[in-house]
C-alpha positions in Angstrom: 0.0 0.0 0.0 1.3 3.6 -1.1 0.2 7.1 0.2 0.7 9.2 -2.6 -3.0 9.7 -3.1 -2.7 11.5 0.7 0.2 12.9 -0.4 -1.2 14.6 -3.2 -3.9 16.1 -1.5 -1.9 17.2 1.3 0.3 19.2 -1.4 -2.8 20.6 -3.3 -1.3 18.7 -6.7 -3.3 16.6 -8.9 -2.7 13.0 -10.7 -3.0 14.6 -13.8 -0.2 17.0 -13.1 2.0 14.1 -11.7 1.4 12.1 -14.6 2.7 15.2 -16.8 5.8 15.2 -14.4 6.4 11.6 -14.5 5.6 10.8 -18.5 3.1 8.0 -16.9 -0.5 7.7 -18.0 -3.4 9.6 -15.7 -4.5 5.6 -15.8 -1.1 4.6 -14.4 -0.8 7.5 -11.6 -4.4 6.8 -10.8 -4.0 3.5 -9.9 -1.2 4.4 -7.8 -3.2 6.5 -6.0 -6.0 3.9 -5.6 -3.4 1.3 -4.8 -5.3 -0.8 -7.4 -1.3 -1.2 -8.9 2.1 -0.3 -7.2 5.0 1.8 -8.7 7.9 -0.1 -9.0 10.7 1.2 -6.7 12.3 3.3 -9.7 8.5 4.8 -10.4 8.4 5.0 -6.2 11.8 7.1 -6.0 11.0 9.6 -9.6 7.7 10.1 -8.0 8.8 11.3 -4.3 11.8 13.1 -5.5 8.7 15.0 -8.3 7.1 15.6 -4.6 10.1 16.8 -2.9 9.2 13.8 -0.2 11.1 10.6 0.6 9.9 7.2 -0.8 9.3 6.6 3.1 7.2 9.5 3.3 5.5 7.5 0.5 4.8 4.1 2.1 4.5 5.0 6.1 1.4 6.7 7.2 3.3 9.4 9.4 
């Protein structure tokens, strides 16, 4: 299970701008955020350094 959908929120930035940032699909970020799918840990790392978070900050509900 991931947090980025929390994350997200918490920074006022939508999937469809972190699927610009990232070149993935709205689909692909989406499920992220659903955790229907999970990024792999190279997706996990682009996507928390994007959010100027760690990849912890990602996965542990603080």
């Amino acid at each position: 299970m991931n947090r980025i959908k929390e994350v997200l929120k918490d920074k006022g930035i939508s999937q469809t701008w972190l699927a610009k940032q990232t070149g993935k699909s709205y689909t692909t970020i989406n499920e992220y955020a659903r955790n229907v799918r999970q990024p792999s840990l190279e997706d996990l790392y682009q996507i928390a350094e994007i959010l100027k978070v760690s990849a912890k900050d990602l996965l542990i509900e603080k």
